[in-house]
N, C-alpha and C positions, 0 to 999 in steps of 0.2 A: 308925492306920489310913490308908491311900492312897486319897487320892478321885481320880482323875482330873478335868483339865484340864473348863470345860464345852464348848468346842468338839471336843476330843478326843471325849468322848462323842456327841458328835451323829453323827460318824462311825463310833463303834465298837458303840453298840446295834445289837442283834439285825441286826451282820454290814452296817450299812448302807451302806459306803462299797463293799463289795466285791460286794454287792448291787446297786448302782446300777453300777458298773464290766459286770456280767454284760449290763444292760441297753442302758446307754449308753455302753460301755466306746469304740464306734467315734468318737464323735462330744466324747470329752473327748483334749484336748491333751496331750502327754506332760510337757509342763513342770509342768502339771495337775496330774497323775498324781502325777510327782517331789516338787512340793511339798510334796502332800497324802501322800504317804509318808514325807518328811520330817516331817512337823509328827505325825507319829503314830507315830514311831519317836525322836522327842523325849522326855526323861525315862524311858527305858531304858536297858538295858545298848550296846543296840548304837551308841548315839549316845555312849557314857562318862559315864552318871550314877551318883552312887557313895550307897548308900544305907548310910544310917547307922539305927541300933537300939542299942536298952537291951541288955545283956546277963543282966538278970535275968530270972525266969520270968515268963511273965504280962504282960509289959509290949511293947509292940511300938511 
């Protein structure tokens, strides 16, 4: 099972980063931004994480 990162999470509950972006989106820096898109596209495909699995049934 994948748990995510616990900062990862503080951002990705119920939409919160892009949540706050809607609100406060004028007054965050774009460096900001970038980072925190970095750090949350981290341990994905898009960044080249390569995720390894059992190949039996049941097992993950």
């Amino acid at each position: 099972m994948y748990i995510p990162r616990p900062a990862k999470l503080l951002f990705t509950v119920d939409d919160g980063w892009n949540r706050y972006l809607e609100k406060h989106g004028d007054s965050v820096s774009q460096w900001t931004q970038l980072a925190v898109e970095r750090m949350l596209a981290c341990g994905t495909c898009a960044m080249g994480v390569r995720r390894y699995c059992c190949a039996l049934p049941g097992f993950t």
